[in-house]
C-alpha positions in Angstrom: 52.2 82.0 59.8 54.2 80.8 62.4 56.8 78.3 61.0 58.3 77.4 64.7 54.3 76.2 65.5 54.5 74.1 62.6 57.7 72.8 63.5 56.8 72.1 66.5 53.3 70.2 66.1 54.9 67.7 63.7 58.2 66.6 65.9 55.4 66.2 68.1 53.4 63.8 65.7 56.6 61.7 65.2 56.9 61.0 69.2 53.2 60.7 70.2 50.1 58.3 69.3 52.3 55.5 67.7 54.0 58.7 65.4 54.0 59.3 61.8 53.0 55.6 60.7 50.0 55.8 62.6 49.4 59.4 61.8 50.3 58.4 58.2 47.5 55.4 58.2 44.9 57.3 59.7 45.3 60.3 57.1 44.5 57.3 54.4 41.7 55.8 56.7 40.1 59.0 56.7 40.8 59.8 53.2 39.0 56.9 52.1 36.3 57.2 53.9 35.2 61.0 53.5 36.6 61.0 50.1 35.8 58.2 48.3 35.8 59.6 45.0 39.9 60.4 45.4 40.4 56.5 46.0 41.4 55.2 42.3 44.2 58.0 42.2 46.1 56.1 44.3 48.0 52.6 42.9 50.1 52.3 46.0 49.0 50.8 49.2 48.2 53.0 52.1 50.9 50.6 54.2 53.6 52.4 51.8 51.7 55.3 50.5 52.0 56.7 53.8 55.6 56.5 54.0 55.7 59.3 50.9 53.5 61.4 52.3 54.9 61.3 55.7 58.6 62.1 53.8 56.8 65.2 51.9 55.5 66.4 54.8 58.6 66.3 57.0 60.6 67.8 53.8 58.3 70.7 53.2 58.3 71.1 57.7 62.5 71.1 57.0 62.3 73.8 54.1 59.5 76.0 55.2 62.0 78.7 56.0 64.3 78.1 52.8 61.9 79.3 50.1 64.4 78.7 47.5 64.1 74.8 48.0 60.6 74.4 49.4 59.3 76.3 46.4 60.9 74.0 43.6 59.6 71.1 45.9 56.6 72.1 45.9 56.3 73.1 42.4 57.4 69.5 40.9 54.7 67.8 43.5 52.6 69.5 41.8 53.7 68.7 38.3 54.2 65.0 39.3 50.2 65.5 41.0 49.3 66.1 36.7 50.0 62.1 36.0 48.4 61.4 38.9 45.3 62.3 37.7 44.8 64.9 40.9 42.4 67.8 40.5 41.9 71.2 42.2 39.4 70.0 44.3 41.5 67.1 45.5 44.0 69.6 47.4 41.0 71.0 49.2 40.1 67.6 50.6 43.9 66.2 51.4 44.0 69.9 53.2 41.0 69.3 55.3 41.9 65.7 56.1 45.4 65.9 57.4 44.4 69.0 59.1 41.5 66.9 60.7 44.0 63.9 61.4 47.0 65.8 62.7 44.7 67.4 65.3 43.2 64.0 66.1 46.4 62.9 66.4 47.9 65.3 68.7 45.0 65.5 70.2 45.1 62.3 71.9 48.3 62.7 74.0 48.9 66.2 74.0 47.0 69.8 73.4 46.0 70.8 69.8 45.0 74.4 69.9 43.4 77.2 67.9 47.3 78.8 66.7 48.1 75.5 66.0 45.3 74.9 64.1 45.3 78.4 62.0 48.8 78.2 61.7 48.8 74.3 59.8 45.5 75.7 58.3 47.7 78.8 56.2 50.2 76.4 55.1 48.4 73.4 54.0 46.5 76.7 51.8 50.4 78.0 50.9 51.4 74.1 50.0 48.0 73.6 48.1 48.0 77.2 46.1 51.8 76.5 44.6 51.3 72.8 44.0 47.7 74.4 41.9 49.3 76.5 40.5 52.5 74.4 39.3 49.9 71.8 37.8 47.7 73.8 36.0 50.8 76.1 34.8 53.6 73.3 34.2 55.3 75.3 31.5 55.7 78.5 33.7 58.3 76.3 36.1 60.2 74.1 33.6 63.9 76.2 33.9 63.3 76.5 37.7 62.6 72.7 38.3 65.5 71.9 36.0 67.4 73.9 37.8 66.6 72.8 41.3 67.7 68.9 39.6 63.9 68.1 38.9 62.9 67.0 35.0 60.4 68.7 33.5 57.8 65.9 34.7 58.6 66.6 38.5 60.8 63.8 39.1 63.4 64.5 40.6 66.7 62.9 38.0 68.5 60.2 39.2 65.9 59.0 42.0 62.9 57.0 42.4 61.9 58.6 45.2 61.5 62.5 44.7 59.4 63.1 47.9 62.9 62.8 49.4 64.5 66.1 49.6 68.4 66.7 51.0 69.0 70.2 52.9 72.3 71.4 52.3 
C-alpha cells in the first residue's frame, strides 16, 4: 500500500466537490440507501454524524505511517463499534460505500484512478480487519488501549469526542 496515495486523495477530498462535508453527506446518502438495514445503528444525524467520521478518517490518514497510534485508534473504534450494535458485515458495506463515494467524489473535479482505487481499497480492508478483530476480541487489547489513554470501553478518558486523535 501506498500511504503517500492515500494521503494524497483525501487532502484532495477536503479542497474539491464542496470537501469533506459534502463528501461526508454523501457517504450517509449512500449508506442509507444501499444499506438500509445499517440505518437504526445510527442515533446521530447525518448533518453531525458526518463530522465523526470525516475526523476518523482524517486521524487514521494522519497515523497511517505511525502504527503505534493508528493501531490503538483503531482498536478502541472497534471496541466502541460493540455498543453500537455494528456487525462484521457492516465494515464490508461502510468499506464499499466510502470507497464508492470517495471516488465519486474525486471523480467529479479531478482523476480517480485504478492505484488510487487499490490503494484506499487495502486500507479500508487493514482499518476494517483490526477494528473486527478488536470487537470480536475486546479482552485481547484492554492493557494496550489503557495504555494508549483509551478505557477499556474505547472511549478515549477525559473526552467526549474520541474520534479526535492528537499527533505528538
Amino acid at each position: 500500500m501506498d500511504t503517500s496515495i492515500i494521503a494524497e486523495t483525501f487532502a484532495r477530498a477536503k479542497k474539491e466537490n464542496g470537501g469533506l462535508k459534502t463528501l461526508g453527506l454523501r457517504f450517509y446518502e449512500r449508506l442509507f440507501e444501499k444499506y438500509p438495514s445499517v440505518k437504526p445503528l445510527f442515533h446521530t444525524p447525518p448533518e453531525e454524524q458526518h463530522k465523526k467520521l470525516m475526523a476518523s478518517i482524517g486521524a487514521i490518514v494522519a497515523c497511517v505511517n505511525h502504527p503505534e497510534t493508528m493501531l490503538p485508534y483503531l482498536r478502541a473504534m472497534g471496541v466502541r463499534h460493540i455498543a453500537y450494535k455494528a456487525e462484521d458485515g457492516h465494515y464490508a458495506a461502510v468499506s464499499e460505500n466510502l470507497l464508492t463515494v470517495l471516488e465519486e467524489h474525486l471523480s467529479k473535479e479531478g482523476e480517480w484512478t485504478d492505484e488510487m482505487h487499490s490503494n484506499w481499497q487495502e486500507a479500508l480492508t487493514v482499518v476494517s480487519t483490526v477494528m473486527m478483530d478488536a470487537a470480536n476480541h475486546p479482552e485481547q487489547y484492554g492493557d494496550e488501549l489503557i495504555n494508549a489513554g483509551y478505557q477499556a470501553d474505547g472511549f478515549k478518558a477525559g473526552t467526549s469526542k474520541p474520534w479526535e486523535l492528537a499527533l505528538s
